[in-house]
N, C-alpha and C positions, 0 to 999 in steps of 0.2 A: 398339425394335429396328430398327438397318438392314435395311432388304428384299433379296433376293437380287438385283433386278434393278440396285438404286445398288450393291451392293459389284460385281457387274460391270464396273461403269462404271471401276473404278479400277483395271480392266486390260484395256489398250485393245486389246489379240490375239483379244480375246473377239467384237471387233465381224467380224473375219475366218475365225476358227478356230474346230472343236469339240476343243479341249483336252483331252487324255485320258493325257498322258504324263507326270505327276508325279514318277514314278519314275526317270523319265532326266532332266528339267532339269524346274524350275519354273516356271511363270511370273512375272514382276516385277509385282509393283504400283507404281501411280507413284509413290506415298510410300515403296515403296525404292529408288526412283530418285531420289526427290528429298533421300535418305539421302548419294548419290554425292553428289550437287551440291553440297551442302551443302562436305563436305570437299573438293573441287575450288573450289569459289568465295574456302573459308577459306584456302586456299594458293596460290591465285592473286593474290586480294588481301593476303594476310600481314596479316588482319585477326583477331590472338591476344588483344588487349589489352595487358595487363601482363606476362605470361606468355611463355614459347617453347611454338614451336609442337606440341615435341615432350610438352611438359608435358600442352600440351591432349590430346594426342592419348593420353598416359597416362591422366589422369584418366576422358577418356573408355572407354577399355579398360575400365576398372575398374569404372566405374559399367554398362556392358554386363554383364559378368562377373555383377555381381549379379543382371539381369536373368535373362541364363541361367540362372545356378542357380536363380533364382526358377520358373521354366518348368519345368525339370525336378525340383524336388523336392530340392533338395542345398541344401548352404553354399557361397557364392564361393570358399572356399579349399579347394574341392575341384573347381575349375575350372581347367584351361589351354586358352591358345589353342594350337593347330596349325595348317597348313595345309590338313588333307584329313583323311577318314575313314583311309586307311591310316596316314597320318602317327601317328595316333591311337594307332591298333592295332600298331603299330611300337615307339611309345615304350615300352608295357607288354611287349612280345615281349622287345624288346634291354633294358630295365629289369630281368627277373626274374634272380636264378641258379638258373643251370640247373645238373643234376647228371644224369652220362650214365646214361640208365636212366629217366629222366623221360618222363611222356607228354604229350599235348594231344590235345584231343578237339574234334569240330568239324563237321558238317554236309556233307555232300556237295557241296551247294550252297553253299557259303559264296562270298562276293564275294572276300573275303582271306583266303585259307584260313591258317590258323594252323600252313605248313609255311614256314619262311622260311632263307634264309643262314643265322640264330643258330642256329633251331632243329636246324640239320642238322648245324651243327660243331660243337653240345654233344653233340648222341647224340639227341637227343630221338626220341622214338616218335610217330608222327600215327595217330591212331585215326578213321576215318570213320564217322559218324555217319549210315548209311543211311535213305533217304525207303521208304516205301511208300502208292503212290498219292497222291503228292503230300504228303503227310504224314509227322512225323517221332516215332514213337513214343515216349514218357518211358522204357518200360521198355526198350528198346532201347540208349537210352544209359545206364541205369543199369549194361548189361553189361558196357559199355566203360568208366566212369570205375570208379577204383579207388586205393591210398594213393600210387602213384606220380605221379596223375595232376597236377599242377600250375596247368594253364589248362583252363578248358570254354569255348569259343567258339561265339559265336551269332550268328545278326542276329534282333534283335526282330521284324522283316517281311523273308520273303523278296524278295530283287529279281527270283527268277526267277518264284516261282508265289503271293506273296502271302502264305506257310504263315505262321502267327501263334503266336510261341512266348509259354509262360506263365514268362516268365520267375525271378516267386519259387519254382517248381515246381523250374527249373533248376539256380536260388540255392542251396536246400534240399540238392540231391544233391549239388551240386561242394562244398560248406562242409561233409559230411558224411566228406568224403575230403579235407579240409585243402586243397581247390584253389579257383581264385578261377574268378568267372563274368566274362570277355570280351564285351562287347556292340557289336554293331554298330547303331548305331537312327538311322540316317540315310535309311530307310525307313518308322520310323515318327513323329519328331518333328516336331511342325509339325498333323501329319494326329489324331493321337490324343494323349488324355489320356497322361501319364506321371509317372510318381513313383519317382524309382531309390532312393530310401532302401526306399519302400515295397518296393519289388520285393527289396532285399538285392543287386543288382547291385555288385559292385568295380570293375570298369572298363565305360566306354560312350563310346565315339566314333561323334561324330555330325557330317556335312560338311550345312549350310543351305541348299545350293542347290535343296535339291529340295523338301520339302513345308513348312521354314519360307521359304520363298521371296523367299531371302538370299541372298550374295554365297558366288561362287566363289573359291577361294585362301585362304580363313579358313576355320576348322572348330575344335571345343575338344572336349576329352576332360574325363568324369568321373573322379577318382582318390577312394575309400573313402578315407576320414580313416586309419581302421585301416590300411591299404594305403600311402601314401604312403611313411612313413620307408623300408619295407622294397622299393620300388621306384627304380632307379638312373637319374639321368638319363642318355640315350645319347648325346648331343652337350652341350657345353659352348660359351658365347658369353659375351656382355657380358653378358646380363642375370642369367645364374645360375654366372659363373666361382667356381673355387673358389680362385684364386692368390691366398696369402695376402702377396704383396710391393705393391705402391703403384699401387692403381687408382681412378680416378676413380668407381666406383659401388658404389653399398650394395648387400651381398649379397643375395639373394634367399631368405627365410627356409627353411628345410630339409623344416620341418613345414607347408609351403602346396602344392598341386600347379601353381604359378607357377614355382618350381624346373624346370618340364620344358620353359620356355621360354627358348631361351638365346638369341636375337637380334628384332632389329626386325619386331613382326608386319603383319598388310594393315592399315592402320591405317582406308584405304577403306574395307575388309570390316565392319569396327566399325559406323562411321557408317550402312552398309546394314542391317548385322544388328539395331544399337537400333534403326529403323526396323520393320524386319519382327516383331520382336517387339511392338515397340508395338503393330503393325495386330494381329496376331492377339490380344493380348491385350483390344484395345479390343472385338472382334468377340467375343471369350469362347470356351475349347476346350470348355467343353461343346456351345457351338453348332457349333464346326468340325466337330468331331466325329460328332454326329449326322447331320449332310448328309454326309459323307463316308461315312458305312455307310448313311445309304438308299441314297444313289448305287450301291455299290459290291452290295448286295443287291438292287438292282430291276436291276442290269446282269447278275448272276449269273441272275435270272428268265428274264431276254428269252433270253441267250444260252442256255438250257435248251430254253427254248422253240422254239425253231428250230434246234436238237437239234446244238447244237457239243458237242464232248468238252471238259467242264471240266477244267483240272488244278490247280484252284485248290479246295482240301477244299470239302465241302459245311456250310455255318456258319460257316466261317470268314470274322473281322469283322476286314478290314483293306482299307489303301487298294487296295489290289491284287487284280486277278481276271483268269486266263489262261486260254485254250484253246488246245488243241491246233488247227493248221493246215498242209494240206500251202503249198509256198509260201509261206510269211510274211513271208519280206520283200518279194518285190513287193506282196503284198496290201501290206503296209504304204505304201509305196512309191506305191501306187495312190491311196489314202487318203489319200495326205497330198496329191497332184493335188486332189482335191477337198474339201481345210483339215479334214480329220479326220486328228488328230497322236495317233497309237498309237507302240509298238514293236514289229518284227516282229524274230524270230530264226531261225534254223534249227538252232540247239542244241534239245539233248534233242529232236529229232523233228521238230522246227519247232512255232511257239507263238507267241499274239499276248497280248502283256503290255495290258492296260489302267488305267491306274492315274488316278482320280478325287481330285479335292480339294472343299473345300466350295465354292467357286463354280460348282463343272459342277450342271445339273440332267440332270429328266428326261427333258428334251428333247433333250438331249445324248447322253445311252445311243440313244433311238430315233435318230437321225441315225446314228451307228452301228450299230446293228443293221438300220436299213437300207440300208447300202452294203456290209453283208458277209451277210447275212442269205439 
């Protein structure tokens, strides 16, 4: 097993910074940097082989693709790329039909709240899904989804306060009322174990930059096998046109969620993201994972300890853990003068987000807890 101290070493921010902001941008390790290079060196030198370049650059998508669904639990061909987590969560909004009278259901806190241009010019209903004390009750939403309901949107981790949904719990109630479960898990992929079959999740868009600590501008969405036929692509391009008169390319098969990609993706992002997948997989999630919730419960201790107001549940195992703070963004602000990288906000009352990965220790919490402490 590599030691905490060499996987360090292959993110050289570490030698300056106490790292604690997962949740806003990730940090790079060199070998997804050396992901860039790689496709910057092969297009600089137009060194393809026998091949065009654009071939490679396909191949390579596809042999990624695998990857990812390999990570998260699915089949490749229930993977597309996007651009970004909303992109994602867009395709599935403008994909559904809607009928006026239809609802959607969703979290208060949602990052993309599932009220959009489509949703409001069909009629749709937005039902919000109220926190208390940080937390978001099952029965609660139970009262709000119902046969009209359509979409249940989630984020797996909050990005405000951490809150950790169960999401086959979710599954279970929306598929109970003929509606699909909406995931957003670009909060939690990278940082935790996942399995969206296991979960019964139908859609999950997830953007790498942050805890698979991958490239910005590429992102790919989950689509249910079940789910695809009856989901509409909302843009049309070269790679999935449907014009049946004289085009140089083979269509994009109906029954794959590759259909949702209709033009030239970051082909860069590729190159970055098999990279980050490979490190994390080499390192194993079960080990990411467990450092990520000591970390993130010995930081939940300290800050008890010297009696900050948690707003992040108590037990709850996710990369994320906030307190309530007057001033938080200068605190932040302050702390990052002295290379301790939080998020400070002044929403919801003001709150300092901390969000850990398996390379922070514990020495990393104390450095923290004692510049705010």
């Amino acid at each position: 097993m590599v030691t905490i101290e060499e996987i360090r070493k292959d993110f050289p921010a570490l030698r300056d910074w106490v790292y604690l902001d997962n949740a806003f941008v990730g940090l790079m390790p060199r070998q997804v940097r050396q992901g860039y290079d790689l496709w910057a060196d092969e297009w600089f030198s137009f060194d393809v082989g026998n091949r065009t370049i654009l071939s490679g650059w396909l191949e390579r998508a596809e042999r990624v693709r695998g990857m990812i669904a390999a990570f998260v639990g699915v089949s490749p061909r229930e993977i597309a790329y996007t651009m970004c987590t909303g992109s994602g969560l867009n395709i599935v909004t403008n994909g559904t039909k809607w009928k006026k009278g239809d609802n959607v259901v969703f979290p208060e806190w949602e990052h993309n709240p599932l009220e959009t241009y489509t949703t409001r010019r069909n009629g749709v209903e937005s039902r919000v899904w109220k926190p208390v004390k940080g937390s978001f009750d099952v029965a609660d939403l139970e009262k709000l989804v119902d046969d009209r309901t359509r979409l249940v949107q989630v984020s797996q981790v909050s990005y405000v306060n951490g809150f950790r949904a169960n999401l086959k719990e979710l599954a279970d109630i929306a598929h109970a009322h003929g509606a699909k479960l909406l995931v957003d898990a670009t909060q939690a992929v990278g940082a935790l174990r996942v399995d969206y079959k296991k979960d019964k999740a139908d859609y999950v868009s997830v953007a790498p930059y942050k805890y698979l600590m991958g490239p910005a501008g590429l992102a790919f969405l989950y689509v249910d096998s079940e789910s695809i036929e009856g989901l509409t692509p909302d843009r049309t391009g070269w790679k999935n046109q449907i014009w049946e008169g004289a085009h140089a390319e083979e269509p994009t098969p109906s029954d794959t969620a590759e259909k949702f990609e209709y033009g030239t993706i970051n082909f860069q992002g590729v190159y970055a993201l098999e990279e980050s997948l490979k490190y994390l997989n080499s390192i194993g999630m079960d080990y990411v994972e467990k450092r990520v919730l000591d970390t993130t419960g010995y930081l939940y201790k300290r800050l008890d300890e010297i009696g900050k107001e948690l707003w992040t549940p108590k037990g709850n195992k996710s990369p994320v853990v906030s307190y309530m703070q007057n001033g938080a963004v200068d605190l932040a602000e302050r702390l990052k003068k002295r290379k301790i990288k939080v998020t400070g906000r002044a929403a919801h009352g003001g709150h300092i987000r901390v969000s850990a990965h398996f390379y922070n220790t514990r020495g990393d919490v104390d450095r923290l807890i004692e510049a705010v402490g």
